[in-house]
MDTraj code that builds the backbone (N, CA, C; nanometers):
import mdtraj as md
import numpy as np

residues = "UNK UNK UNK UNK UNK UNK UNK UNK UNK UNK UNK UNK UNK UNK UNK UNK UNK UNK UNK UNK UNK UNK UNK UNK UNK UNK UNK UNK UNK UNK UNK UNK UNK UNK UNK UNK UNK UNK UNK UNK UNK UNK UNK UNK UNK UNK UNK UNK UNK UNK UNK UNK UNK UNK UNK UNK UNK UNK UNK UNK UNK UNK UNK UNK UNK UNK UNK UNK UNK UNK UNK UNK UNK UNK UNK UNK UNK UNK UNK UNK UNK UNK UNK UNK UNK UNK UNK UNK UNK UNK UNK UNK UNK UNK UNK UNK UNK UNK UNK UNK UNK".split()
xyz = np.array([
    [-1.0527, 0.6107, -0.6415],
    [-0.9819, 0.7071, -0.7224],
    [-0.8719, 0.7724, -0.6383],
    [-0.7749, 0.8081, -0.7448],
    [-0.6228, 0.8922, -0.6296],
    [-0.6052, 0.9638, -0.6976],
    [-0.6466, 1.1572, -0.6550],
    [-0.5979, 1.2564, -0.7034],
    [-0.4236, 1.2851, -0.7004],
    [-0.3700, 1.3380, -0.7557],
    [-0.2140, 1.3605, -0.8230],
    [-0.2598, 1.5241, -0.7840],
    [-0.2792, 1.5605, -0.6810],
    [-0.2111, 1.7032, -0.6387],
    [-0.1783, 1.7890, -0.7351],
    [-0.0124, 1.7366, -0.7807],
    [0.0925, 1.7990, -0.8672],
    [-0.0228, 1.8106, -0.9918],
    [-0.0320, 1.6887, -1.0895],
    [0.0059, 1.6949, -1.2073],
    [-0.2456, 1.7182, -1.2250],
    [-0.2693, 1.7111, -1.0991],
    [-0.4082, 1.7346, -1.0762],
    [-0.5224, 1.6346, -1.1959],
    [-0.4803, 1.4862, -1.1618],
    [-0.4951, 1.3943, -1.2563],
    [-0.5428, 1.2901, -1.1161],
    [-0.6696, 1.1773, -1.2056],
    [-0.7419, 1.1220, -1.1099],
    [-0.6892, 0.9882, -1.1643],
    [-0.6545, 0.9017, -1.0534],
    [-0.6359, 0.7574, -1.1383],
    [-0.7370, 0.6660, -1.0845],
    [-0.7887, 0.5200, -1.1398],
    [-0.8900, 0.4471, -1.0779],
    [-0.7982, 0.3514, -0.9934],
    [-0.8105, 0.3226, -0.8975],
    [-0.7162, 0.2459, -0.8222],
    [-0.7859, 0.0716, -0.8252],
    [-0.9204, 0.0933, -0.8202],
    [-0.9979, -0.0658, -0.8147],
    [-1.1391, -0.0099, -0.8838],
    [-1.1915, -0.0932, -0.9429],
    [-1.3391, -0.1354, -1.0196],
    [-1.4137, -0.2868, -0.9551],
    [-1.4732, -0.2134, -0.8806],
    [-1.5821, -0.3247, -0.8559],
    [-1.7258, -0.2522, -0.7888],
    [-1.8342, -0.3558, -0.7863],
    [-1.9765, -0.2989, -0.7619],
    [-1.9797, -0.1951, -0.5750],
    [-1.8966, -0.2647, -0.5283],
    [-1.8459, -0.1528, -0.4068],
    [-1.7248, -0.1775, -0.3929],
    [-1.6761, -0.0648, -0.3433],
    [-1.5245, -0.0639, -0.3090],
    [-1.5907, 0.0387, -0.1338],
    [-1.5854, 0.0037, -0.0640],
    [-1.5668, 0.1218, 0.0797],
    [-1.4500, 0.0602, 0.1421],
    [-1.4120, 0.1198, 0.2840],
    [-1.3747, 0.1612, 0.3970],
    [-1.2100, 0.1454, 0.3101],
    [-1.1714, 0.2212, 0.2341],
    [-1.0276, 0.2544, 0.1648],
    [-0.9528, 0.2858, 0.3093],
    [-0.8247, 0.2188, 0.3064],
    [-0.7324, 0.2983, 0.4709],
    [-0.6004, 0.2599, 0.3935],
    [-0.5321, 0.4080, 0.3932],
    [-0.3897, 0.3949, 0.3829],
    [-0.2612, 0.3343, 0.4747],
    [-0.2255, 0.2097, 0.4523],
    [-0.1114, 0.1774, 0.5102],
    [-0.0392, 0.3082, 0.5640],
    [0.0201, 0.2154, 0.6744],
    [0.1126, 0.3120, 0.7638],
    [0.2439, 0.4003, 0.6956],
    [0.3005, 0.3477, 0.5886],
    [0.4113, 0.3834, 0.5304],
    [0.3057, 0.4332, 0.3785],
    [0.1888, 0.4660, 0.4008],
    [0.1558, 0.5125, 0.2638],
    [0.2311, 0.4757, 0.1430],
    [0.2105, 0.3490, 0.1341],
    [0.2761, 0.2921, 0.0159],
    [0.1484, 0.1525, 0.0084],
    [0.0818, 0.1762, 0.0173],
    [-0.0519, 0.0936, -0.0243],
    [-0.1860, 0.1449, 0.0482],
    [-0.3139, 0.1058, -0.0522],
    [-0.4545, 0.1970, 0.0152],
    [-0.4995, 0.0350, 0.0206],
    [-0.5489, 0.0093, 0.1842],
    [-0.6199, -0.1521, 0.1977],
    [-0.7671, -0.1224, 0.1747],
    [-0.8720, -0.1793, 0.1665],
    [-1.0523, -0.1464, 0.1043],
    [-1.1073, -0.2734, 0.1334],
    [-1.2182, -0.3125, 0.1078],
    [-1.3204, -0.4120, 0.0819],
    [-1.3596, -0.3744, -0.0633],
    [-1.3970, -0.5217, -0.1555],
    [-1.3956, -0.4309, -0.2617],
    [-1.5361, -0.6246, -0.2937],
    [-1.6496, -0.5741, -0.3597],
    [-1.7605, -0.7149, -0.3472],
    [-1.8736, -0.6370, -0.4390],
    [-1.9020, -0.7533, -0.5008],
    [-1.9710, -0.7426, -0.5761],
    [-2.1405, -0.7894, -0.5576],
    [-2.2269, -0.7207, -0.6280],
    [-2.3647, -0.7119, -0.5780],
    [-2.3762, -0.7888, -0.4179],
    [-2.4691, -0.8928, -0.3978],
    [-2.4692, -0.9568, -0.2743],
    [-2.3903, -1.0492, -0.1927],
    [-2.2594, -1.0064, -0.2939],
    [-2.1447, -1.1130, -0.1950],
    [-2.0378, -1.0215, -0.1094],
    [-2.0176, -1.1232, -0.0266],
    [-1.9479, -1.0073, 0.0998],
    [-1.8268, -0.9587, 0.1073],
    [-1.7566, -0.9998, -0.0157],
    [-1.5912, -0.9175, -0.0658],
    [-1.4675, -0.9896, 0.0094],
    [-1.3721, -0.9226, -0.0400],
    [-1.2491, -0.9593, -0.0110],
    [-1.2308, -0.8320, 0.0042],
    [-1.0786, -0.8580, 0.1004],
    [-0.9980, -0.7220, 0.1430],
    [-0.9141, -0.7323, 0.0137],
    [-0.8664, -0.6173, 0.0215],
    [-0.7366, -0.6196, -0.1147],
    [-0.6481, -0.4884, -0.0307],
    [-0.5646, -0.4687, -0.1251],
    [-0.4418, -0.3618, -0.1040],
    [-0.4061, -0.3428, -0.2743],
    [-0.3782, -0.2037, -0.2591],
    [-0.3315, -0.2097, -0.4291],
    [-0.1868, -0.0636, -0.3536],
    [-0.0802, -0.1818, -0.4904],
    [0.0462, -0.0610, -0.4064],
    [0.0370, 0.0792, -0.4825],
    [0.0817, 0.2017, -0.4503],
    [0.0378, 0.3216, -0.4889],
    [0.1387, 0.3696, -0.5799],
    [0.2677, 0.2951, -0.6064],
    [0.3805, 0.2794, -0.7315],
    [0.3191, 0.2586, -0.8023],
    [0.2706, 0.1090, -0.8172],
    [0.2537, 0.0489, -0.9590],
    [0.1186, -0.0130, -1.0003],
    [0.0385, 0.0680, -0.9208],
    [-0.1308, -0.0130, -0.9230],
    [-0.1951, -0.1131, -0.9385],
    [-0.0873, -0.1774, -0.8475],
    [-0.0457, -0.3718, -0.8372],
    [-0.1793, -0.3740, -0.7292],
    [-0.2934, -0.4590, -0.7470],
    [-0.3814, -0.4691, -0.6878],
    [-0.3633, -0.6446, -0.6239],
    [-0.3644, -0.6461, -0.4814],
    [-0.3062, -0.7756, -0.3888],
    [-0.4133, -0.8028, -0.3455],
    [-0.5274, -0.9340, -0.3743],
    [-0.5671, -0.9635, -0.2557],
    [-0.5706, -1.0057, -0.1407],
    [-0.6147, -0.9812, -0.0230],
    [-0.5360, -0.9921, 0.1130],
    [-0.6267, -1.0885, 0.2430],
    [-0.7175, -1.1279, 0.1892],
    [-0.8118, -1.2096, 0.2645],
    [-0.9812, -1.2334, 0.2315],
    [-1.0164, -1.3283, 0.1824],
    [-1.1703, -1.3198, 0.1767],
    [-1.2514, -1.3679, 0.2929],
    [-1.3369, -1.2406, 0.2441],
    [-1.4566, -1.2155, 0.3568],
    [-1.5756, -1.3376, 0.3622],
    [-1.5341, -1.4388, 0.2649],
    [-1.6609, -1.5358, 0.2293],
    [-1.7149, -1.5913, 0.3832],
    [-1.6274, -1.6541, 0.4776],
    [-1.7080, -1.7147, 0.5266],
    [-1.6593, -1.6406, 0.6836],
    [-1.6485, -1.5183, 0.7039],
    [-1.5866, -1.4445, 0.8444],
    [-1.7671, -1.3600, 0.8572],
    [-1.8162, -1.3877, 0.8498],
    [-1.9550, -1.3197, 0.8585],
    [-1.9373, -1.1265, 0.8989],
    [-1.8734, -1.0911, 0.8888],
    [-1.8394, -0.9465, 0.8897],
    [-2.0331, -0.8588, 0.8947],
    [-1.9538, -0.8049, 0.9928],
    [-2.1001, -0.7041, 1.0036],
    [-2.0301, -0.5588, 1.0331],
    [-2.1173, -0.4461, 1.0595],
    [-2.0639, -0.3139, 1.0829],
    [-2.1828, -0.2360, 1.0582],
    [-2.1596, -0.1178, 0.9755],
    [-2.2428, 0.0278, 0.9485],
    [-2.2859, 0.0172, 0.8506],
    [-2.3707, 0.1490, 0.8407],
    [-2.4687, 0.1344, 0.6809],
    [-2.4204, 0.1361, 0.6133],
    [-2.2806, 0.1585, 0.5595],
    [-2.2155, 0.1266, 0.4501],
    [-2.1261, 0.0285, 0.4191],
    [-2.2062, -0.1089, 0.5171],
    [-2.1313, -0.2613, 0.4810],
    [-2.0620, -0.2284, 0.5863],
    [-2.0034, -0.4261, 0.5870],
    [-1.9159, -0.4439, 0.6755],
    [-1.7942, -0.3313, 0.7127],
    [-1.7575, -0.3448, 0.7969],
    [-1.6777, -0.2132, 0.8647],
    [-1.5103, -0.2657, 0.8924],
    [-1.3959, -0.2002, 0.8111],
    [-1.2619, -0.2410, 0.8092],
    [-1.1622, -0.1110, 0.8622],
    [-1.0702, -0.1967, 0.8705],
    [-0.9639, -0.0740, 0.9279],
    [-0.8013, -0.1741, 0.9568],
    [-0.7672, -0.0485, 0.9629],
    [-0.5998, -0.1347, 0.9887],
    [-0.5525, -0.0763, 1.1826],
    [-0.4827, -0.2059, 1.1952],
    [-0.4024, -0.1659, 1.3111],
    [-0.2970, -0.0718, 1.2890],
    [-0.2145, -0.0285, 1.3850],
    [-0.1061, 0.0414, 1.3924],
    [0.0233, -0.0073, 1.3119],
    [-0.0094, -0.1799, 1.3372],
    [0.1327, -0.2582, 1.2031],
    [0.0637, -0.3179, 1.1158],
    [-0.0385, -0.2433, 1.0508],
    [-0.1236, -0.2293, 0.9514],
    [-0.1964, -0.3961, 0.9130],
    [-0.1741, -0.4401, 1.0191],
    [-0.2869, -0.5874, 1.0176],
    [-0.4331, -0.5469, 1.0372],
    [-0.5001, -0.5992, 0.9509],
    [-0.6443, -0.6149, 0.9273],
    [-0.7466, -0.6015, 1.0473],
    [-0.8380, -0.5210, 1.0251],
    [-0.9295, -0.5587, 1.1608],
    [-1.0678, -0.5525, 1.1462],
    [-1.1505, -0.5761, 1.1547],
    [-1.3147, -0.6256, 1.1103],
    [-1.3554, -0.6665, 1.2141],
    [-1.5088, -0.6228, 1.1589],
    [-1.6181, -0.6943, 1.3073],
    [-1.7018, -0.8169, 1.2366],
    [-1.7014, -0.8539, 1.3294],
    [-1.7457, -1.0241, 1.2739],
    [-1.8858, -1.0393, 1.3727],
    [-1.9716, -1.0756, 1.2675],
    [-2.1040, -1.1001, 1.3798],
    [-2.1358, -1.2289, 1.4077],
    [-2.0961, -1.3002, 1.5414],
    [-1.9983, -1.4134, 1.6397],
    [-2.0913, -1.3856, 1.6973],
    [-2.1264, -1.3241, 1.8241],
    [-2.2107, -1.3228, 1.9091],
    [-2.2206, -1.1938, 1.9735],
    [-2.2675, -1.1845, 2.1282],
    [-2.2300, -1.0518, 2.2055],
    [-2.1549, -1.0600, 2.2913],
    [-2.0783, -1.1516, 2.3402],
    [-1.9970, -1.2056, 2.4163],
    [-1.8527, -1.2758, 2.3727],
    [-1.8350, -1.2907, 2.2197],
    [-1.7081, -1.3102, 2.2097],
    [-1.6134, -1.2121, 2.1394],
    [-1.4809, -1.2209, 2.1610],
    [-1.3844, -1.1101, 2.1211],
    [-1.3091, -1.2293, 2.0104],
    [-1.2745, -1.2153, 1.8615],
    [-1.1660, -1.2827, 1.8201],
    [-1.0320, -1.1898, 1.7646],
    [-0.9389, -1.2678, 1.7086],
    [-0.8406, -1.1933, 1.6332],
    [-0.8287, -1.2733, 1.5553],
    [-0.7754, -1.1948, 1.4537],
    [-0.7391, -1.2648, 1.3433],
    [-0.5735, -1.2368, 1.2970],
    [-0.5059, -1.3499, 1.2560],
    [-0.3864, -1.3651, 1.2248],
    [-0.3413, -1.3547, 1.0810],
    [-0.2912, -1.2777, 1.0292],
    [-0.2950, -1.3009, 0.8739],
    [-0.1048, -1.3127, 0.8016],
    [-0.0889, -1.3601, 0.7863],
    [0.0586, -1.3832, 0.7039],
    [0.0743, -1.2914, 0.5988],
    [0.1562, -1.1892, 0.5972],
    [0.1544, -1.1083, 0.4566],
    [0.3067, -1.0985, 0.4327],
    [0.3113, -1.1616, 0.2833],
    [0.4456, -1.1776, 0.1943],
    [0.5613, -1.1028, 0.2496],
])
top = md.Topology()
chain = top.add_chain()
for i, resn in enumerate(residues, 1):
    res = top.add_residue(resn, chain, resSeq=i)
    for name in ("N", "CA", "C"):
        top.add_atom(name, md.element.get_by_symbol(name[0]), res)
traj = md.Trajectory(xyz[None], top)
């Protein structure tokens, strides 16, 4: 949901069985999330905050993502590329590369 301050009006930004770890792009012009339904492990999305254009931006199907009690655990870098913990082992570090339009 995105409160409107001004006009003090709630909009739904995404509908699904979870939506967590919401992070606003750097230029606040899109909110990135995990967004999965009952026991499947989601996709990232972005929805732009103009026009409630909802983008998906990578699925989580087969990156084994692990984190905190509230599901896998997401976040953005500083040039707002994707970042997740992946449960790989205890000894390896990866990155991930993603192409965005």
């Amino acid at each position: 949901m995105l409160f409107d301050w001004n006009t003090h009006k709630q909009t739904e930004l995404a509908n699904g069985t979870i939506v967590s770890w919401p992070e606003w792009s750097r230029d606040s012009q899109y909110v990135y999330f995990i967004m999965s339904h009952a026991d499947e492990p989601g996709n990232v999305f972005k929805v732009h905050i103009a026009d409630y254009k909802i983008e998906e931006i990578e699925s989580l199907k087969d990156a084994r993502p692990t984190g905190a009690l509230f599901g896998p655990w997401y976040g953005l870098a500083p040039d707002d590329s994707p970042l997740m913990l992946r449960n790989a082992a205890t000894e390896e570090i990866y990155a991930l590369d993603v192409d965005l339009p």
